[in-house]
Every structure is written in structure tokens, then in C-alpha cells.
N, C-alpha and C positions, 0 to 999 in steps of 0.2 A: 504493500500500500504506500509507504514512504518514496518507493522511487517514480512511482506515475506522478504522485503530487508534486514531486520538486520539476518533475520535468514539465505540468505544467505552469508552476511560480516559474519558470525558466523563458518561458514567453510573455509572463501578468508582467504588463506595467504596473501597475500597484505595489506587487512587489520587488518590482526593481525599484522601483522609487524609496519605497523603502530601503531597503538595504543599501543602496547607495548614498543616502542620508545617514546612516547608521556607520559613525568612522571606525566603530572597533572592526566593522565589515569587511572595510577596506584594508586594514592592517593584519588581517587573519586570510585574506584574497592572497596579500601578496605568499602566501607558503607557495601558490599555483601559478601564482602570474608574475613574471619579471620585474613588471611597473606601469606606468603609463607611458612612458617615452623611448624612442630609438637607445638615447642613451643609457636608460635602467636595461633596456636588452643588452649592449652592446656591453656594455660592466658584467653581465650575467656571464656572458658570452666566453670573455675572456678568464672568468675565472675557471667557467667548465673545460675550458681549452688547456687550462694551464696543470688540470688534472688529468689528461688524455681524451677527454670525450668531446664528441663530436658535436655539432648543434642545430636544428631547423628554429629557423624564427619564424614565430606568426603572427600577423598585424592583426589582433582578432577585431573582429566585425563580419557583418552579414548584411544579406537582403536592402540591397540598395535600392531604395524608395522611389528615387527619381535618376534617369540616365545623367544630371550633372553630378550625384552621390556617386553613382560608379566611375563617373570619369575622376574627382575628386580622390577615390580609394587609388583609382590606377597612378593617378602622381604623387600619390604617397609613399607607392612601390617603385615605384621611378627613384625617386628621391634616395628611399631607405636602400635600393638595391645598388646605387650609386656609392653611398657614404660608407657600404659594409667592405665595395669592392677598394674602396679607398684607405679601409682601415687593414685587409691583406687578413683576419680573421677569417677562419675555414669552417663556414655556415654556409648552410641552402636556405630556401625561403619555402611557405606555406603558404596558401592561400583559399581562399572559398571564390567558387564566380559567383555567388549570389553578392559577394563585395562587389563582384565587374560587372553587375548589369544582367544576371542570367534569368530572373524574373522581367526585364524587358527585351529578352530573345537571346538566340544563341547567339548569333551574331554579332550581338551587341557585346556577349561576355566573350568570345572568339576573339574579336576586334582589340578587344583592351590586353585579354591576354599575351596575345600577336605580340605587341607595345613592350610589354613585362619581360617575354622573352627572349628577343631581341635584344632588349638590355644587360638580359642576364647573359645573355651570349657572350655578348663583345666583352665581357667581364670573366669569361669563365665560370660562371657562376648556375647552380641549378635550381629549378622551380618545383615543386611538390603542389598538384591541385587535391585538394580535401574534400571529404564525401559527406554530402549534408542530408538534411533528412529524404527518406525513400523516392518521394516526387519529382527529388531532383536526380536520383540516380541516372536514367537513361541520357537523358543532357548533358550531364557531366561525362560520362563516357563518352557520349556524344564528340564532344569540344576538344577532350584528351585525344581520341581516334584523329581529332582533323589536327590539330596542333601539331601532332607527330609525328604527320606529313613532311611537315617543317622543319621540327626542332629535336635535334637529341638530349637537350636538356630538360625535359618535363616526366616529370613521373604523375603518378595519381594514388589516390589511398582506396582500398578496395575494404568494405567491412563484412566481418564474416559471422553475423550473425544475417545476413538481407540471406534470403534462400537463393537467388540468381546470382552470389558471388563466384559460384563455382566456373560459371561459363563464362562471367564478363575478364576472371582469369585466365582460363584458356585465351580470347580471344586477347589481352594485352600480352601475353607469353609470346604469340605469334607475331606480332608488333613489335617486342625486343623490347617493351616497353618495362619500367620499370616501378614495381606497386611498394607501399608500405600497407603490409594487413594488419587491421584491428580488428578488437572486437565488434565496436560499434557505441555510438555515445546517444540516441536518439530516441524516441519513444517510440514502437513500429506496431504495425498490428499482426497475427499470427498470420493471416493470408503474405504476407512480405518476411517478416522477418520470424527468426526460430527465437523461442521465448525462454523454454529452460536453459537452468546453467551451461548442463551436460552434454545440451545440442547444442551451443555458441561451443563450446571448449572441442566439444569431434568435430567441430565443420572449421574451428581456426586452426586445429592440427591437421590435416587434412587439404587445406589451404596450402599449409607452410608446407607439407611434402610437394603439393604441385609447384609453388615456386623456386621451392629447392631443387628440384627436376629438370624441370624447364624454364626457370623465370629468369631475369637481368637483373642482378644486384638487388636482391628483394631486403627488404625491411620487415623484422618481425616483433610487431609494436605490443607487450605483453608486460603485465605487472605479474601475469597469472605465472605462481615457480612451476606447473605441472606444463602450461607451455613451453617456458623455458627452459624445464630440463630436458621434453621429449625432442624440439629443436637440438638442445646438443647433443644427444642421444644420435638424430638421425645426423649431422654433420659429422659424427665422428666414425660410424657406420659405413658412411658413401665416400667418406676421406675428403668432404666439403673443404674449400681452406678460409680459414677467418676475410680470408678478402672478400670471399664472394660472395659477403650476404653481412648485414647488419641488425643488433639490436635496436630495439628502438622501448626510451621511457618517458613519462612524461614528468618534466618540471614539479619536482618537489614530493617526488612520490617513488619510494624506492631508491634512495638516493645511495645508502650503501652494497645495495644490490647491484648498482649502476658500475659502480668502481671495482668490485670485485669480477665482474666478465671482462671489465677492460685489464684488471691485471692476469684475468688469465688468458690475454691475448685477444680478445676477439672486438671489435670494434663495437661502439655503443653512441646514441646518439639521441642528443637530450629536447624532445619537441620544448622548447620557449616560449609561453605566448607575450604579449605585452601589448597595450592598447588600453584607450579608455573605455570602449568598450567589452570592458571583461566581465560583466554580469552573466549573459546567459553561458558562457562557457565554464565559469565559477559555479553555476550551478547543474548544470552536467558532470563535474565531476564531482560535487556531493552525490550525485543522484548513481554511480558508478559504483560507490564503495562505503558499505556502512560507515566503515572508519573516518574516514574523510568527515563525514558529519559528526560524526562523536567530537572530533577534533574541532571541528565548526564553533558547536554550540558549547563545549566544554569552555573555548576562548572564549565567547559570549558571555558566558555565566560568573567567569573570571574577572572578568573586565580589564 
């Protein structure tokens, strides 16, 4: 019952309003989120760099209202993807197209992305598009499939709790393209997505062997230790080498878990977010892990 409600406070104005009024909120955000600014990331950045791990940054935001909001998001990527290549720190970027416009057409969030990776090009630099709720699945693949046309710098995140992840894997494998699989952070209905534990956890390992198989430099984005052991269970089997595949954890969660795969060699890589818009993603990850909320409201009651 407690994860449907957060996930709908995760859309309530009301309650973003609140808690965004509420500063002990903001102070207990930051365990999840960088900060508000390029530069609370870019300080994040470097410390996780200066322990071995790797970094994606995301400018969180979503669903641009009006096409000047998407174009707006895109020179913000512009800007941020400019000042990271200037700073020589070894980060990719994240991104959602419902930031670039993908509620007023593909084309519109195609267009801006174009922009983004081009920029990341001439920089060396790589893009990661993020998987938002169910509706937008098809699109998103969509825009990744054309993109890729293009650019060898774009990945996309594939979530393995949706039941069609298995096939839109296949089809990025044959692309060359490159996924990071998650569980999935979203609220789905059973017709789309698998609801017990048991079934998200066989269909993310299950995932992980097909990309292990056949996939380009897959990412395997899991807090879960039963994921991550049977991942290294099966790289150690097929004689996988640490280059060809990556962990993935998110910002402030597992953090000594994080350090101990990078010292036994295998690469790890820490999703960032930072943005003022960090409400609904602060509250997806309460709605992820009881613990996370314990911790929430325990600093609440604290003060």
C-alpha cells in the first residue's frame, strides 16, 4: 500500500508543494540528489572519480509543458555538456525526452536530441536516454532506433520489470546499441509490467544473460546483492572480462557496496542526479525501498 501512495504524492502538486516548503526535506533529498546546481554535481563528480568510480549525470526534470520548456532543457545540456567537457572529468550524461519535447512529438524530442549529441560528439562524450513511464516506452525506442542511425554515442535504459523488455533487447543487441537494465522506478499496471518481486528479479537476470551474450557494453543497474552476485557468477563462468560490461548504483544508496566491486576490479558507475527539480525522482526512490523511507521520516522526526 505505501509504494502506490508515494508514487502517487510523486505526481500531487500539493504535495510537492509541501515538501518543498518543508527545508528539513531538502536536507535529507540531498543523501539522493547531488544538489541543485552543475556545480554541486561536478564537486560530487570528482570526489566519486577520485575513488575509482565512474559517473552518469542527470539534469532531472521531465515533461516539458510547452516546446520553449524543451528547447530551454536542451541548452541547458548544451551548456552542462560543454563545461563537463571543459572540466576533462570522465562522466556521460542522462537524460529523459519528455525534458526535449517528447509529449509535443517525436520529432520534436529527435530534433533537440540531434543538438545534445552532436555536442557530445565533438567532445567525446556519451548520452544515456532514460525510460519513463510505460506510454512512453514505444517512443523512446522509437527516437533511440533513429538516433542510432546517426550516432554511436547514445545508449538507452531498458526496465525489466515492462513484460516487452525482452524483445525491445533483442532488437537494441542487433543495433550494437548499448542498454543500462533496471528494475524499473514507475507505477505500471499488470497488463505492462510484472508486479511481484520474484518476477522483476527472473526477468532482470534473465535480461542480464541476454546482454551479456549478445549486448555492447551493457550496464547492470542493481542495488539487488542476489542480482549482483548471479551477474558475477555468470561473468566469471563465460570468462566475461570487467571491461565488457559495467555496474551501475545509484547516488547514495549502497555506497560501500559500490567501492568494494571497484576494488575487486570491475568497473562501477554512480547515476548523479542534481537539478531543482528533484521532487518526483526523491520520491521514486522512497517508493523503491522501504528503507529509504525509514531513513526519510526517521530525519523528519529528528529534526
Amino acid at each position: 500500500m505505501i509504494r502506490p501512495l508515494l508514487h502517487f504524492l510523486s505526481g500531487s502538486s500539493l504535495a510537492k508543494k509541501f515538501v518543498l516548503n518543508f527545508p528539513l526535506a531538502r536536507r535529507v533529498a540531498r543523501r539522493y540528489v547531488a544538489g541543485e546546481r552543475l556545480e554541486d554535481a561536478l564537486a560530487v563528480t570528482r570526489k566519486l572519480s577520485e575513488q575509482g568510480l565512474l559517473v552518469a549525470l542527470d539534469l532531472l526534470g521531465e515533461n516539458a509543458v510547452h516546446k520553449s520548456d524543451a528547447d530551454k532543457a536542451t541548452e541547458d545540456y548544451l551548456g552542462m555538456i560543454g563545461q563537463v567537457g571543459d572540466s576533462g572529468l570522465d562522466c556521460y550524461f542522462s537524460l529523459k525526452l519528455t525534458q526535449l519535447g517528447l509529449d509535443q512529438g517525436v520529432d520534436v524530442a529527435l530534433a533537440n536530441l540531434t543538438r545534445i549529441l552532436e555536442k557530445a560528439r565533438s567532445l567525446n562524450l556519451f548520452v544515456r536516454i532514460d525510460m519513463e513511464a510505460s506510454k512512453y516506452t514505444e517512443q523512446t525506442v522509437e527516437v533511440f532506433r533513429k538516433a542510432r542511425e546517426g550516432f554511436d554515442n547514445v545508449g538507452i535504459v531498458i526496465q525489466a520489470y515492462m513484460r516487452r523488455s525482452k524483445s525491445d533487447i533483442a532488437l537494441i543487441n542487433k543495433l550494437g546499441g548499448q542498454v543500462r537494465l533496471c528494475k524499473g522506478a514507475y507505477a505500471e499496471p499488470p497488463s505492462v509490467a510484472y508486479q511481484a518481486r520474484r518476477e522483476v528479479s527472473r526477468s532482470m537476470k534473465d535480461l542480464m544473460y541476454d546482454l551479456l551474450r549478445d549486448g555492447n557494453h551493457p550496464a547492470i543497474a542493481s542495488h539487488d546483492e542476489e542480482v549482483i552476485q548471479e551477474t558475477l557468477r555468470t561473468v566469471k563462468e563465460y570468462g566475461i572480462s570487467p571491461d565488457k560490461f559495467e555496474f551501475q548504483m545509484l547516488y547514495g544508496i549502497r555506497t560501500q557496496r559500490q567501492l568494494e566491486l571497484r576494488k575487486q576490479g570491475y568497473n562501477v558507475r554512480v547515476y548523479v542526479p542534481f537539478g531543482s527539480d528533484w521532487y518526483p525522482y526523491f520520491m521514486r526512490r522512497l517508493a523503491e525501498r522501504p528503507a529509504n523511507l525509514v531513513f526519510f521520516l526517521t530525519a523528519l522526526f529528528r529534526g
